[in-house]
Backbone bond lengths (Angstrom), bond angles and torsions (degrees), N, CA, C in turn:
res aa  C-N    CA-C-N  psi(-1)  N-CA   C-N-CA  omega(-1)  CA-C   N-CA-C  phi
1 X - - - 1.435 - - 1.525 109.79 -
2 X 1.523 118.35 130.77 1.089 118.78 -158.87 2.284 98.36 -123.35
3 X 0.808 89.75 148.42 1.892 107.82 165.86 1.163 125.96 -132.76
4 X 1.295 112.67 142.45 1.813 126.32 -175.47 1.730 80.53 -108.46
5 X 1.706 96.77 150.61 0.879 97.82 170.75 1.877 102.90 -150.39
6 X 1.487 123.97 90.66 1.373 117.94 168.50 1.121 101.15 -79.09
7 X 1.968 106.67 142.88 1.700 135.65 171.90 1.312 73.26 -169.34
8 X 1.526 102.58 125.35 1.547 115.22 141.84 2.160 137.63 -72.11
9 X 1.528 98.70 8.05 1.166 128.62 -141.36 2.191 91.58 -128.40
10 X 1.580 100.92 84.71 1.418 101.95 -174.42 1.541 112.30 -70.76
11 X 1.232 134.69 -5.53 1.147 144.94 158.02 1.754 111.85 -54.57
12 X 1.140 125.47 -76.22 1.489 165.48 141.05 1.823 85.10 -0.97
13 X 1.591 112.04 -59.43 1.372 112.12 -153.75 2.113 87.64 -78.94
14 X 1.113 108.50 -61.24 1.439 109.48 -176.25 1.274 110.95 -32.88
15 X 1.468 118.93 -50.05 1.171 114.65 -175.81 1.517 127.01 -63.32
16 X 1.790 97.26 -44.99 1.674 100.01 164.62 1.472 130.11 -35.65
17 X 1.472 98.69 -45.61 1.482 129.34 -162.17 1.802 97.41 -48.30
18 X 1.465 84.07 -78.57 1.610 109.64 -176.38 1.949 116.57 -33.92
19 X 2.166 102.02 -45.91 0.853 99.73 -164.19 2.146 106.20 -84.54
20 X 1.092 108.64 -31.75 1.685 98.00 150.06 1.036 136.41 -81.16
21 X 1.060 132.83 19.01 1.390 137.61 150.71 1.616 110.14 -83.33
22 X 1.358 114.24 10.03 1.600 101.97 -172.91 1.732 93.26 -156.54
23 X 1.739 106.91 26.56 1.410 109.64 155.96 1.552 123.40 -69.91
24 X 1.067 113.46 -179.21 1.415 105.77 173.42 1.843 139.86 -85.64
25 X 1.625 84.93 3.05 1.517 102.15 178.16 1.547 101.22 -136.81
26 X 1.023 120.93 130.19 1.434 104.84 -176.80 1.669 115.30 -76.40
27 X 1.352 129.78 144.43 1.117 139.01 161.70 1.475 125.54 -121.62
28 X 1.363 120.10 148.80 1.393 123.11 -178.79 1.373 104.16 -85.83
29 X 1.556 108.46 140.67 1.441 99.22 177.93 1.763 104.92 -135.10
30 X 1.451 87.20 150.40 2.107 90.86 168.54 1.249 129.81 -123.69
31 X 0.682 132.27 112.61 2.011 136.63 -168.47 1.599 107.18 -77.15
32 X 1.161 101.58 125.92 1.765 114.31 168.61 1.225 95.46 -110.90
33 X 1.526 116.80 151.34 1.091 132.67 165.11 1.624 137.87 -102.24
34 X 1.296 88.74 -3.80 1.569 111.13 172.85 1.552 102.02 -165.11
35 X 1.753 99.50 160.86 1.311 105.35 -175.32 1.615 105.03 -75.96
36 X 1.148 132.39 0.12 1.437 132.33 168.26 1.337 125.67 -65.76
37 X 1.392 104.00 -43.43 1.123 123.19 -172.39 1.719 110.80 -66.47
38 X 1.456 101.96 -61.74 1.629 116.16 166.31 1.323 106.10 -41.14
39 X 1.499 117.91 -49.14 1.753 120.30 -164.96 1.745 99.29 -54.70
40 X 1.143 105.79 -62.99 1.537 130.22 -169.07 2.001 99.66 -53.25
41 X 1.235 99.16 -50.02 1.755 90.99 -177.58 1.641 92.47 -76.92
42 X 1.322 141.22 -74.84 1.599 108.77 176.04 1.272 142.50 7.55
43 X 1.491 91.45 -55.22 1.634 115.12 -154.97 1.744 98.35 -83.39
44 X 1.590 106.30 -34.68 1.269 103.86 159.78 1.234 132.88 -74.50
45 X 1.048 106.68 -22.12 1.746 104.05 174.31 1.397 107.31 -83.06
46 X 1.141 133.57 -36.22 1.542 141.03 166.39 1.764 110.01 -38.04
47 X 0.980 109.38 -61.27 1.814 128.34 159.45 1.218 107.58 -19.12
48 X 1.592 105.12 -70.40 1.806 115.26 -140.48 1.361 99.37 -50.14
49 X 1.568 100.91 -48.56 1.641 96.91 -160.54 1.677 121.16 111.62
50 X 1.361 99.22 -1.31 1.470 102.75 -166.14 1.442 97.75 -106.71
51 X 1.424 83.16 149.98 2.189 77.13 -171.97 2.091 98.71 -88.41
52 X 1.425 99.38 -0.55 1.400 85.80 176.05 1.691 117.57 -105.19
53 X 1.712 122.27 -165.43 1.254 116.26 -179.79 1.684 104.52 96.99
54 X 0.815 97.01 -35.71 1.418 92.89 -164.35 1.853 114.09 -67.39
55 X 1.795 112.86 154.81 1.480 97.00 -178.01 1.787 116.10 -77.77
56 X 1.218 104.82 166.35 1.384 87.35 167.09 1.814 125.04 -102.25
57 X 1.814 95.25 13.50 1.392 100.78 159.36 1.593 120.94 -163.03
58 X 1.344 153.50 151.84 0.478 140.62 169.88 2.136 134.88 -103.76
59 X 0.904 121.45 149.85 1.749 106.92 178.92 1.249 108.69 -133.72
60 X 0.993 118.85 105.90 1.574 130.83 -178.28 1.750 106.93 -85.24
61 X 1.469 105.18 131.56 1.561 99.86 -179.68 1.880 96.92 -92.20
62 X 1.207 132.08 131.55 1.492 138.40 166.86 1.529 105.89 -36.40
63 X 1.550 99.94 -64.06 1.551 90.72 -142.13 1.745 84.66 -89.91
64 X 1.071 113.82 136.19 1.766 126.46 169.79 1.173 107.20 -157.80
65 X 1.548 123.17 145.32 1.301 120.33 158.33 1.223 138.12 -70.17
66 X 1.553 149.93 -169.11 1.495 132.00 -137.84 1.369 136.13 -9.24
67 X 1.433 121.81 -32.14 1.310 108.78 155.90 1.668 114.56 -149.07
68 X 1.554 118.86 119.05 1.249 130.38 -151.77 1.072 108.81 -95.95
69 X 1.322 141.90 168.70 1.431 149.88 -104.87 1.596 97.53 -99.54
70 X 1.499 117.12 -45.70 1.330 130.59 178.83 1.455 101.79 -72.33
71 X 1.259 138.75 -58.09 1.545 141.66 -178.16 2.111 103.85 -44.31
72 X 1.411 103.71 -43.46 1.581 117.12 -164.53 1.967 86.34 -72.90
73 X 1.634 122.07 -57.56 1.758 135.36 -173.66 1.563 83.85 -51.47
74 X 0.991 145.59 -51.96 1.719 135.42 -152.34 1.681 100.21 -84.68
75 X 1.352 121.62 -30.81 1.375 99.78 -179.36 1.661 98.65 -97.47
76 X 1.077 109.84 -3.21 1.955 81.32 172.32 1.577 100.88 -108.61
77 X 1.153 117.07 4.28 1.399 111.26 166.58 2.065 130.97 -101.78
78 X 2.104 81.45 12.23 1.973 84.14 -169.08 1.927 69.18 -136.45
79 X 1.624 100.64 146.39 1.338 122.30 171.58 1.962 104.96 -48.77
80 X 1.546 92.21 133.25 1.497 120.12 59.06 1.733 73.40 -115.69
81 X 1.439 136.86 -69.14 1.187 149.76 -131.07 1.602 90.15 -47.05
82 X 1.035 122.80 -56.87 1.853 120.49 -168.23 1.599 107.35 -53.97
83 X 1.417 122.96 -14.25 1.538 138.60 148.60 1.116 110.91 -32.57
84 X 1.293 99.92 -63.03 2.121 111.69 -172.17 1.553 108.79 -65.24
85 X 1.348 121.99 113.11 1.562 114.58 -165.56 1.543 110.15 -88.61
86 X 1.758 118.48 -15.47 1.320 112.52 134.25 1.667 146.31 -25.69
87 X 1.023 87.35 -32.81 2.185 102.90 -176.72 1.329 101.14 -123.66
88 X 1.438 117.54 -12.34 1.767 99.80 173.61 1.790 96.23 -103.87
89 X 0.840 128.86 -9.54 1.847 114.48 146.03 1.134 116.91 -69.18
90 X 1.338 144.34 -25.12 1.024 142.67 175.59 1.648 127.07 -39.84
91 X 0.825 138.52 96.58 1.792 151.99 -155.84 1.688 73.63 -64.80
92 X 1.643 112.73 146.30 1.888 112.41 155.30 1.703 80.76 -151.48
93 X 1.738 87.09 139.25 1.356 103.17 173.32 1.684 92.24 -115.05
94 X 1.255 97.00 166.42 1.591 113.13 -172.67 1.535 105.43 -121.86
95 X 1.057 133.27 115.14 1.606 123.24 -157.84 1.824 86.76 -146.72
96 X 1.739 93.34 133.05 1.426 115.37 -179.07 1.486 106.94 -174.44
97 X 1.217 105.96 160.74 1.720 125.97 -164.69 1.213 114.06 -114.47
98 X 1.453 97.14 -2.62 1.479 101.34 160.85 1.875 122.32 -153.99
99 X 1.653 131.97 118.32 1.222 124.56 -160.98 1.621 108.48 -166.85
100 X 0.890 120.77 139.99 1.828 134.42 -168.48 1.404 85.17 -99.49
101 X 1.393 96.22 135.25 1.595 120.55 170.05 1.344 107.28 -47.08
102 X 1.456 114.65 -55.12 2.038 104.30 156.57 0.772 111.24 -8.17
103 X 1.574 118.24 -76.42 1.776 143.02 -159.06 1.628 95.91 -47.43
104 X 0.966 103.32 -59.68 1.679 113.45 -145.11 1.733 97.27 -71.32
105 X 1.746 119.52 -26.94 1.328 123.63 177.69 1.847 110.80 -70.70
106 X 1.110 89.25 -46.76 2.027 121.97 172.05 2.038 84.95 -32.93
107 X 1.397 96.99 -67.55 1.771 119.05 -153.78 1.924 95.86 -54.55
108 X 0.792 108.61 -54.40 1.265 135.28 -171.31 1.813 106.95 -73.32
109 X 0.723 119.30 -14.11 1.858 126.70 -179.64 1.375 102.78 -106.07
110 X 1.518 115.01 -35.57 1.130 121.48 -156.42 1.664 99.41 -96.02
111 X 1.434 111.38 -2.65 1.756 112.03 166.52 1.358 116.62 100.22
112 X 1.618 107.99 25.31 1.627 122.27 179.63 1.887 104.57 -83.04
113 X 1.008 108.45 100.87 1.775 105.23 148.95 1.369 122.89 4.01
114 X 1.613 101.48 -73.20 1.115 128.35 -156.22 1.482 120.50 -149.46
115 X 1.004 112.71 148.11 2.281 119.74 173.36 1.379 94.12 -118.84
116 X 1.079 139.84 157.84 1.549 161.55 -148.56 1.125 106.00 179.08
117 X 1.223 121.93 117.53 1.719 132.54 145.12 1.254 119.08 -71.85
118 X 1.453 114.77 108.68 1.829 125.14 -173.52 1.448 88.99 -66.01
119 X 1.227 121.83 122.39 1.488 131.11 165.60 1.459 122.80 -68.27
120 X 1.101 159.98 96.44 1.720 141.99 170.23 1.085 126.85 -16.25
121 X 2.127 124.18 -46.25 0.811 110.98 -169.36 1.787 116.24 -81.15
122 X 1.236 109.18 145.03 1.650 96.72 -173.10 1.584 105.43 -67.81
123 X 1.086 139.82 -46.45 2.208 136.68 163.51 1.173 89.72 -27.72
124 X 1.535 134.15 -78.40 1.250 107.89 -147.29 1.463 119.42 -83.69
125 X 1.440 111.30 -21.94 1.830 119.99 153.69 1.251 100.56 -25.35
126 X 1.804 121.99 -74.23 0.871 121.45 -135.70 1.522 102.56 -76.73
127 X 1.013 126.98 -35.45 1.559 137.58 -161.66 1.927 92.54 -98.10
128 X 1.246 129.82 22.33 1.242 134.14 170.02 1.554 103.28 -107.54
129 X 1.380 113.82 -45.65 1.518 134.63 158.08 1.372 114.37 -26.05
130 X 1.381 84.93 -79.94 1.995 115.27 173.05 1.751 107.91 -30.27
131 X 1.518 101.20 -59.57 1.490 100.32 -179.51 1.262 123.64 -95.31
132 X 1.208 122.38 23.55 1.746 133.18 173.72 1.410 78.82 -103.38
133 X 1.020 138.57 -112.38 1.426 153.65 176.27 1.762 120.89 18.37
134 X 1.821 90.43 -50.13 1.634 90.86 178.17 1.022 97.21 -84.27
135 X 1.245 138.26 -36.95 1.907 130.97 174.79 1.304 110.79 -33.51
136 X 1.801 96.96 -64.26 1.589 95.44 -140.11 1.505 96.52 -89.69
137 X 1.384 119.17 -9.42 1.491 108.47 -161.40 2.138 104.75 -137.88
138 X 1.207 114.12 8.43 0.661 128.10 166.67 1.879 128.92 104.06
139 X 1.328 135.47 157.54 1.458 122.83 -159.08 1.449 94.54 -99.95
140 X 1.335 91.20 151.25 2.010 114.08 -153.07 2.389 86.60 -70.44
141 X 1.190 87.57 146.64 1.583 94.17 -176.81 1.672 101.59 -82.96
């Protein structure tokens, strides 16, 4: 079981890192650092042709600079990429600590799973993780 994980915020990512690596099922995880970057590896996996590679979830952080969490959910959720039925199964949660119910309607129109409030404390981070994870990607054997 694999996770994407955009945060432009390498702090944010360390911490993720650390705190799934000590979930209760193990998962592989990959850090983007911008929604470009994610867009661009998509776009390659969309290409290959292979029905594999792909994550089995994604978490978009909202707030990012040049292109933010909802701007990054709208292009893999509107053709060509929403074409590829690989990445349009793809579960993407949108997780941020800060967002206007606007936002969160925006998130949700725009073909998000899910909105998540990133918590501060790292327990409940971590056990917020824990229960995105068994939802979206299944409960640890």
């Amino acid at each position: 079981m694999e996770l994407y994980i955009v945060d432009d915020n390498s702090d944010h990512q360390f911490l993720l890192y650390k705190l799934i690596k000590d979930l209760d099922k193990p998962y592989l995880v990959k850090f983007f650092e911008s929604g470009r970057s994610l867009h661009k590896h998509m776009q390659q996996l969309s290409r290959s042709g292979q029905r594999e590679g792909f994550p089995d979830l994604l978490v978009l952080d909202y707030n990012m600079p040049e292109m933010n969490g909802i701007e990054l959910l709208r292009l893999l959720r509107q053709p060509p990429l929403a074409n590829c039925s690989q990445i349009n199964d793809i579960p993407i949660i949108i997780m941020t600590s800060d967002i206007s119910p606007l936002q969160i309607r925006q998130c949700y129109q725009a073909g998000a799973n899910a909105v998540v409030f990133k918590p501060l404390n790292f327990s409940v981070l971590r056990n917020t993780f824990q229960s995105i994870c068994n939802f979206w990607i299944g409960q640890p054997e």
